[in-house]
N, C-alpha and C positions, 0 to 999 in steps of 0.2 A: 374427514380424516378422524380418525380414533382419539381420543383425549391420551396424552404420552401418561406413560406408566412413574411408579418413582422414582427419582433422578432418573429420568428418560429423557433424552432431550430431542429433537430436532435434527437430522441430519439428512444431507443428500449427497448422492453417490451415483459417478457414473460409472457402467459396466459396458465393455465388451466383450461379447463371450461368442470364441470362434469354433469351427468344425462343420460337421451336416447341423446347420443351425437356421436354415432357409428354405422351403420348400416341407417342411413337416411340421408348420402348426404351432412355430417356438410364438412368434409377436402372439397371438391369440392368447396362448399360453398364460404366456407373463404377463399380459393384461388381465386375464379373469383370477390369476394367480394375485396380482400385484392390489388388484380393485376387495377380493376377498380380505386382504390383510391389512387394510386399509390404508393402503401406502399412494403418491401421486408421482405424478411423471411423465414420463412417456417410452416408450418404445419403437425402434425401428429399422429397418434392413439397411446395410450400410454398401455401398456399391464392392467391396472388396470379398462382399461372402459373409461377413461379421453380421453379427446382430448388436444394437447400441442399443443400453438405455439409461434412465435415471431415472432413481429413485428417491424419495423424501419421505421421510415420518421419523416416527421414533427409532432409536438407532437400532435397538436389537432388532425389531421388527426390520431392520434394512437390512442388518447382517444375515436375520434367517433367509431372507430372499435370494439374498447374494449366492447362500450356500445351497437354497435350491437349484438356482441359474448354473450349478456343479454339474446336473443331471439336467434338467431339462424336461421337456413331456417325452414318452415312452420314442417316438420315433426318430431324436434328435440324438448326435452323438457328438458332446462334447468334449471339446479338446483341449481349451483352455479360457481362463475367464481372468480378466484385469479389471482393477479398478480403481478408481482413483476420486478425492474426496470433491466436491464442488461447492458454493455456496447455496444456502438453500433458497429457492425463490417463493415459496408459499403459495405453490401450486395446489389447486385443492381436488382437483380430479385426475385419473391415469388415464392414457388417449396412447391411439397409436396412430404411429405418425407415416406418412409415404404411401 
């Protein structure tokens, strides 16, 4: 993981983010998305059609992620994205999960 920035601290954040978000490539996505930004977690398809994940590092760097997971990779159409704060577990790699 990245060394955090000035007062940057640590956080994690789970996300689900619904729509055409299964079958075009989002886990991959947010995995080489999430590993480039050096954020940890995981990702993975959730039986309702959602995509779940979570995220850990430094907070902005979580936030930008977040507000990537808006849009998604080119063939995904998202519709809506929740999230909610969790503790962090000092996960030090992203894996995708299922």
């Amino acid at each position: 993981m990245r060394p955090m920035g000035p007062g940057g601290g640590v956080r994690r954040v789970r996300v689900v983010v619904s729509g055409r978000v299964q079958g075009v490539g989002f886990r991959w996505w947010v995995h080489g998305a999430a590993r480039e930004a050096g954020l940890a977690g995981w990702v993975r398809n959730r039986p309702d059609g959602d995509v779940e994940a979570e995220l850990e590092g430094d907070g902005a760097v979580v936030d930008a992620m977040v507000e990537a997971l808006r849009e998604g990779p080119p063939m995904a159409r998202v519709t809506g994205v929740r999230t909610s704060e969790v503790p962090p577990r000092g996960d030090r790699e992203f894996r995708i999960e299922g």
